[in-house]
TORNUPA-765147 format. One record per residue (C-alpha): residue in three letters; chain; residue number from 1; x, y, z. Coordinates in pm, 1 decimal. Layout:
@aa: Ala; ch: A; i: NUM; u: X; v: Y; w: Z;
...
//
This chain:
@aa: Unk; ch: A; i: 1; u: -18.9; v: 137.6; w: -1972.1;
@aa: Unk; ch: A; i: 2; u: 263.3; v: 372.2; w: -1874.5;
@aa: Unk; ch: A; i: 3; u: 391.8; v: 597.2; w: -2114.4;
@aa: Unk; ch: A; i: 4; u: 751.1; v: 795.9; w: -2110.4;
@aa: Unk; ch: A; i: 5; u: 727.8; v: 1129.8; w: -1904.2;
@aa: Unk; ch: A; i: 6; u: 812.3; v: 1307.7; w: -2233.2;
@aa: Unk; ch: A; i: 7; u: 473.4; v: 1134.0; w: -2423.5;
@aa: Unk; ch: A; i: 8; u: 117.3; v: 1230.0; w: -2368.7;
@aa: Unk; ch: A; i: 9; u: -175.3; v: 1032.0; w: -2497.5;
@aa: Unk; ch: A; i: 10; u: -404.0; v: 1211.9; w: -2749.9;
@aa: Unk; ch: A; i: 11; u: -769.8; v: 1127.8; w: -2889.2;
@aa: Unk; ch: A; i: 12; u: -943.4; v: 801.0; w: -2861.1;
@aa: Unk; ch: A; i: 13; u: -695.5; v: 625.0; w: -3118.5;
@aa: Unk; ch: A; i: 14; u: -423.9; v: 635.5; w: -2859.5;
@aa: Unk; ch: A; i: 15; u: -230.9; v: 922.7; w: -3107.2;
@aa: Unk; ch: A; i: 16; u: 156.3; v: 976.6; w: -2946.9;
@aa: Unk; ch: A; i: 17; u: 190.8; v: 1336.6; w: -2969.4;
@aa: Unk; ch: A; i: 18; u: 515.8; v: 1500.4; w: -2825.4;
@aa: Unk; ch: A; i: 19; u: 415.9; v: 1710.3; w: -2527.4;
@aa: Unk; ch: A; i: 20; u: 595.3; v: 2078.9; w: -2474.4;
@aa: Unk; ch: A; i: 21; u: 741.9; v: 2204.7; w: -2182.0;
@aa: Unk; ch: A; i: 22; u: 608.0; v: 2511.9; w: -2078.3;
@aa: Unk; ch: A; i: 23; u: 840.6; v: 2768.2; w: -1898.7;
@aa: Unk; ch: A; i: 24; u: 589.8; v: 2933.7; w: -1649.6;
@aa: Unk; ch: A; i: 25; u: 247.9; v: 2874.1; w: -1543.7;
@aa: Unk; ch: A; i: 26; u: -47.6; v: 3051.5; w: -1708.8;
@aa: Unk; ch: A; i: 27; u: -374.2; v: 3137.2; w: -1634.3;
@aa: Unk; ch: A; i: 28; u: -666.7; v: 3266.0; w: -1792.9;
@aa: Unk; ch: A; i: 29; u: -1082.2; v: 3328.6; w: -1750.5;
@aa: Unk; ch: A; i: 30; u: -1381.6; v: 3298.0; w: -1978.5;
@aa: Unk; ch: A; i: 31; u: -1477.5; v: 3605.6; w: -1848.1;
@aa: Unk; ch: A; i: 32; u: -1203.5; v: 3780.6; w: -2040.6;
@aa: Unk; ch: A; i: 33; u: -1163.5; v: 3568.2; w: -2335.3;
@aa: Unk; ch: A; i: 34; u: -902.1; v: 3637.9; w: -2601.0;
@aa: Unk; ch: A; i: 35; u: -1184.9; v: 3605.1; w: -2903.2;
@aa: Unk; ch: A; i: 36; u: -1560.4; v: 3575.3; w: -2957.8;
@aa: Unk; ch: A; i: 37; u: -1708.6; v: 3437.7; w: -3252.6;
@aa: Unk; ch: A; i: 38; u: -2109.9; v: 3440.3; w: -3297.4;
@aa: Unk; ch: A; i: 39; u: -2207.9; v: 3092.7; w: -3431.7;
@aa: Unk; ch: A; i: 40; u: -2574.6; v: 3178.3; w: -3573.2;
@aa: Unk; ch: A; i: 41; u: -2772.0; v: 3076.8; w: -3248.7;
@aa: Unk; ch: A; i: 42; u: -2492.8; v: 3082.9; w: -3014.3;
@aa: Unk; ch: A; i: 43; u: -2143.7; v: 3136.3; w: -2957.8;
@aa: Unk; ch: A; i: 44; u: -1799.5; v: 3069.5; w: -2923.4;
@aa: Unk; ch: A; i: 45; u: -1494.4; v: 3189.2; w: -2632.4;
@aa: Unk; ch: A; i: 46; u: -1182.2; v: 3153.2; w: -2675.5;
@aa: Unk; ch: A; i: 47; u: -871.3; v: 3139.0; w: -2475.5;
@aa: Unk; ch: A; i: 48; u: -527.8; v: 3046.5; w: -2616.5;
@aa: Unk; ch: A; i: 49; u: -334.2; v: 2892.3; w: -2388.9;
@aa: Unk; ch: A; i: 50; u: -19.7; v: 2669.8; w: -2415.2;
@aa: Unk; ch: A; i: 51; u: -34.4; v: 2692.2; w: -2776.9;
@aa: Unk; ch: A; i: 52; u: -378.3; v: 2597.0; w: -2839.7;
@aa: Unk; ch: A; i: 53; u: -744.9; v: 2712.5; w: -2787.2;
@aa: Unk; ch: A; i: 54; u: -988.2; v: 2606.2; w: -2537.8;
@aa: Unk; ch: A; i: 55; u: -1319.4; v: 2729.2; w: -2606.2;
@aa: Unk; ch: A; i: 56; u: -1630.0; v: 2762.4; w: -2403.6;
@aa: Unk; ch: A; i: 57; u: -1934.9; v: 2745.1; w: -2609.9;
@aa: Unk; ch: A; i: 58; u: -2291.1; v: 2842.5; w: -2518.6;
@aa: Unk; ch: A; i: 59; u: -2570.1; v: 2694.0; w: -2792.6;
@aa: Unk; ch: A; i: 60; u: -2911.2; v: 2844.8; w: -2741.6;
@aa: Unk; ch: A; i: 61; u: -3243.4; v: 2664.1; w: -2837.5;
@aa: Unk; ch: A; i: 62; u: -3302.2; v: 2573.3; w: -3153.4;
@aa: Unk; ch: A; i: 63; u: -2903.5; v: 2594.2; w: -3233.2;
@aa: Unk; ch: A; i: 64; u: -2787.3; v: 2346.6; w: -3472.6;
@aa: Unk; ch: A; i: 65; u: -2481.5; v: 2348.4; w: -3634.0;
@aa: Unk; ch: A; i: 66; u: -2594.4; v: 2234.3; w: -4028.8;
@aa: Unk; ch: A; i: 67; u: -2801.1; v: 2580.3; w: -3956.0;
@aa: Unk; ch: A; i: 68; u: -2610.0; v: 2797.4; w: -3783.4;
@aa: Unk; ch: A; i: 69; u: -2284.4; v: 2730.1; w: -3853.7;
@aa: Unk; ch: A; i: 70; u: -2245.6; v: 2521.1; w: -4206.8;
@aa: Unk; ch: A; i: 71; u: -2310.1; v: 2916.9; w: -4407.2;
@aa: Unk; ch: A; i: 72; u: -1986.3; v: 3007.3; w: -4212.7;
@aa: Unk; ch: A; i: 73; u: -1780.9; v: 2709.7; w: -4250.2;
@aa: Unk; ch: A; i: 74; u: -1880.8; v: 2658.9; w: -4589.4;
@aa: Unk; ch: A; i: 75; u: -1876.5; v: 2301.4; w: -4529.2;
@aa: Unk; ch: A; i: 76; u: -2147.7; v: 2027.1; w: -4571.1;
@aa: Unk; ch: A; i: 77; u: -2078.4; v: 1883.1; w: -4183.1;
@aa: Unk; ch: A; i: 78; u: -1841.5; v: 2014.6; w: -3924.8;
@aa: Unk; ch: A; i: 79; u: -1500.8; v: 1925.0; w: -4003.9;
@aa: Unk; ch: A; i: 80; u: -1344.5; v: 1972.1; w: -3619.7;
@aa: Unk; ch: A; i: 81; u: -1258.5; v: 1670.7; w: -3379.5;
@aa: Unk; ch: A; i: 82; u: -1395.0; v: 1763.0; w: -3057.7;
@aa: Unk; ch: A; i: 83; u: -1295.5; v: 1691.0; w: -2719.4;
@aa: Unk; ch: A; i: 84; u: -1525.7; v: 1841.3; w: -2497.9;
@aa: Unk; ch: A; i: 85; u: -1729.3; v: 1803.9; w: -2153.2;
@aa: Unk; ch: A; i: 86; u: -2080.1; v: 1935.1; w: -2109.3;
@aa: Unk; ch: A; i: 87; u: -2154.9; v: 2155.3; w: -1827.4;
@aa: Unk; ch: A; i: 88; u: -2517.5; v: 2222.4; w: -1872.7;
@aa: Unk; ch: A; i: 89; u: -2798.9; v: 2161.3; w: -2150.7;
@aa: Unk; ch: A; i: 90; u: -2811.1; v: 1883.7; w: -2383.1;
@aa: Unk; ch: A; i: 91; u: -2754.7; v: 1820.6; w: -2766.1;
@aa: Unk; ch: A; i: 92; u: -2716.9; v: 1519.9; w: -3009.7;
@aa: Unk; ch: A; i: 93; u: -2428.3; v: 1475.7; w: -3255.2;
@aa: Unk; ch: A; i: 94; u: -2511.2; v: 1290.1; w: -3589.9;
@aa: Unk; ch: A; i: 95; u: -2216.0; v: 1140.7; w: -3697.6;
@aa: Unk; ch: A; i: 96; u: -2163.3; v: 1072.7; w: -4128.2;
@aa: Unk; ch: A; i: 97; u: -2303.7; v: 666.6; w: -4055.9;
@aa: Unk; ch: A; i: 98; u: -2582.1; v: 774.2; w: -3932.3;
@aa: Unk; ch: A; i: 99; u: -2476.3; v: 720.8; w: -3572.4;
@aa: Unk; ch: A; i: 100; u: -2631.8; v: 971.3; w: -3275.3;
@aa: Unk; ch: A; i: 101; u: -2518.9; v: 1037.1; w: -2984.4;
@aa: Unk; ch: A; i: 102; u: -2677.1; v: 1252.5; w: -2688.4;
@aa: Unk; ch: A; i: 103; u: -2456.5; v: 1462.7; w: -2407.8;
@aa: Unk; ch: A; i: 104; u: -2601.9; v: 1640.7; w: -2110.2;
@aa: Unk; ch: A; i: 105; u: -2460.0; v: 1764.3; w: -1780.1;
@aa: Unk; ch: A; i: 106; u: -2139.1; v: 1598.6; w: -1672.2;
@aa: Unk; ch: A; i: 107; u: -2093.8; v: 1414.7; w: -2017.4;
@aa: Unk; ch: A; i: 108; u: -1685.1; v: 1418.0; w: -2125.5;
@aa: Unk; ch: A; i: 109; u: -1691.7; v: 1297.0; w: -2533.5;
@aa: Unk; ch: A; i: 110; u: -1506.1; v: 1298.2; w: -2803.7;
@aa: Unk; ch: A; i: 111; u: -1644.3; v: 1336.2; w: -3169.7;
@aa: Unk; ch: A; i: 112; u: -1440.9; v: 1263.2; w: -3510.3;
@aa: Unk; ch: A; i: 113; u: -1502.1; v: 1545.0; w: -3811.9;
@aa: Unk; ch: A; i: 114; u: -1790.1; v: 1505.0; w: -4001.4;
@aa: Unk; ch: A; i: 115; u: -2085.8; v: 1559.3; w: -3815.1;
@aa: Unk; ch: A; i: 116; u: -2384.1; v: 1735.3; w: -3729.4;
@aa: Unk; ch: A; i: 117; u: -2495.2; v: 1860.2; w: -3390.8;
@aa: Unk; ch: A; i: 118; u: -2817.5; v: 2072.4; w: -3214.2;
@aa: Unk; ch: A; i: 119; u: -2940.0; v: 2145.3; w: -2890.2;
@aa: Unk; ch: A; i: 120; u: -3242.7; v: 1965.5; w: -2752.7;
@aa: Unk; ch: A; i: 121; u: -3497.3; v: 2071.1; w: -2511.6;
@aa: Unk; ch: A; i: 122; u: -3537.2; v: 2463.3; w: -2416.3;
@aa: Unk; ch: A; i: 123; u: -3186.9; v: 2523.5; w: -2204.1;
@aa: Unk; ch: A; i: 124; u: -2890.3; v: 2664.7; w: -2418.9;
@aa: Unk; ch: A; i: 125; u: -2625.2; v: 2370.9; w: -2434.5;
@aa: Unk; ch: A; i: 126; u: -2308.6; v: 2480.2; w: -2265.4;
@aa: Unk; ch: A; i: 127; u: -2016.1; v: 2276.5; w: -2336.8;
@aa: Unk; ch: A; i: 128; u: -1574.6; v: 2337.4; w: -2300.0;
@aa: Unk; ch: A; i: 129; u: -1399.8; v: 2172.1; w: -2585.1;
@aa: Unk; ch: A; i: 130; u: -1022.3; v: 2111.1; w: -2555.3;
@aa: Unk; ch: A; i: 131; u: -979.2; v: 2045.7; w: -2969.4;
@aa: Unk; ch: A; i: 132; u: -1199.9; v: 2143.1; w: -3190.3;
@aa: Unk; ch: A; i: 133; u: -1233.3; v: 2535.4; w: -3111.5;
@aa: Unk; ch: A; i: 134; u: -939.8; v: 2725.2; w: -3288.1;
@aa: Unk; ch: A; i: 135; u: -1115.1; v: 2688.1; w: -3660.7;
@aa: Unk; ch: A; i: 136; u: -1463.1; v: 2664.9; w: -3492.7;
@aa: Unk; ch: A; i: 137; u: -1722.4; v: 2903.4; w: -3618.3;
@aa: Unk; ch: A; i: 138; u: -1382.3; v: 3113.1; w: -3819.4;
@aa: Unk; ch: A; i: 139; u: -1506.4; v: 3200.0; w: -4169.6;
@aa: Unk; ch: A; i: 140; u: -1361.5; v: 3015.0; w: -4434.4;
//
């Protein structure tokens, strides 16, 4: 399917969202990121770019987010849609039916809200998410 130059496809319910013209080029590194938050057992970077947030999160063993980050959310799952791709480690996401899923090294997915997530085995889960990050780990 071809869509109109002025269209981008968003999320895995084919979403039309208006795409913005940027004016210049920008750049930015992880190594300098514009905000860190702690997220119990881990943590979150942050680099706002275009308008949004791309974050680079590093979950260490034993992370898991009904643990570590539910007393900062203050909500009973995590409430961000995530778009991400797994560079190293692995975790499972529990979705509200029940439903697992597992992502390791090389893994692109996409998770709705309402879930809950931890790492397995004994190497910290690193992971870039495209949509979930700017409310991620942010006290309520």
């Amino acid at each position: 399917m071809r869509f109109p130059p002025n269209m981008l496809r968003y999320s895995s319910k084919l979403r039309m969202r208006r795409s913005t013209t940027l004016a210049t080029a920008e750049k930015k590194n992880f190594s300098s990121p514009d905000e860190t938050r702690p997220a119990g057992r881990g943590k979150v970077q942050l680099l706002n770019v275009a308008g949004g947030a791309v974050g680079l999160a590093t979950f260490e063993p034993g992370w898991r987010w009904s643990e570590d980050v539910k007393p900062i959310a203050k909500t009973d799952a995590c409430e961000a849609h995530h778009v991400g791709y797994t560079i190293s480690g692995r975790a499972v996401v529990r979705l509200a039916d029940g439903t697992e899923v597992e992502t390791g090294p090389g893994d692109v997915f996409v998770v709705p809200p309402g879930h809950d997530a931890w790492v397995i085995g004994d190497e910290p889960w690193v992971t870039i998410d495209w949509a979930g990050m700017s409310g991620y780990a942010k006290p309520s």
